[in-house]
C-alpha positions, 0 to 999 in steps of 0.5 A: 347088942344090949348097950346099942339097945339102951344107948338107941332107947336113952336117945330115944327119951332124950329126943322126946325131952327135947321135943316137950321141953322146947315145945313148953317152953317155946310153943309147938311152932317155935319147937318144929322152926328151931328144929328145922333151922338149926337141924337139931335131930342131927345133934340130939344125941350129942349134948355138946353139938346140941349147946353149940347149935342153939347158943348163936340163937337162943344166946344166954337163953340156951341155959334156960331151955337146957334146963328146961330140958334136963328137967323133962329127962330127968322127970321121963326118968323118975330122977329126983332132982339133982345137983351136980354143982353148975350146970353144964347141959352135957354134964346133966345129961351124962348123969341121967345117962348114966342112972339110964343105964343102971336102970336097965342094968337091973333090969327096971323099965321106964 
């Protein structure tokens, strides 16, 4: 019950990240377009999907919104940034995961 609570909770975070860091990077306009093209609320939990849905728009450019993104997250979950060698969007966003999940393990809230 707790995991299934954090896990809905993390996606929850990550869906906002999403949202606001596309949404600054792109517009609200552009934002609810690309969303509603590419039918990202399906792959918003899987980080993976979610790369493989915006490459054949965004090309080269989907690193930049990835970052754009993680930074978001990683600003909603009072993470420093942090380096964890080349960025890989599934790579980064299993971190904030994982430090997500320690967080509510002791009990601290967002």
């Amino acid at each position: 019950q707790f995991a299934q609570s954090a896990n809905k909770e993390f996606a929850n975070l990550l869906s906002e990240s999403v949202q606001e860091g596309l949404k600054n990077a792109i517009g609200e306009s552009g934002m609810k377009a690309v969303f509603f093209h590419l039918g990202l609320s399906e792959h918003i939990s899987d980080p993976e999907a979610f790369h493989q849905a915006m490459y054949p728009l965004f090309r080269d450019g989907t690193i930049v919104l990835e970052k754009i993104i993680v930074k978001e997250l990683f600003r909603k979950l009072n993470v420093s940034d942090y380096f964890l060698g080349d960025f890989g969007f599934e790579k980064y966003v299993g971190f904030a995961k994982k430090s997500f999940e320690k967080r509510m393990n002791r009990g601290e809230q967002m």
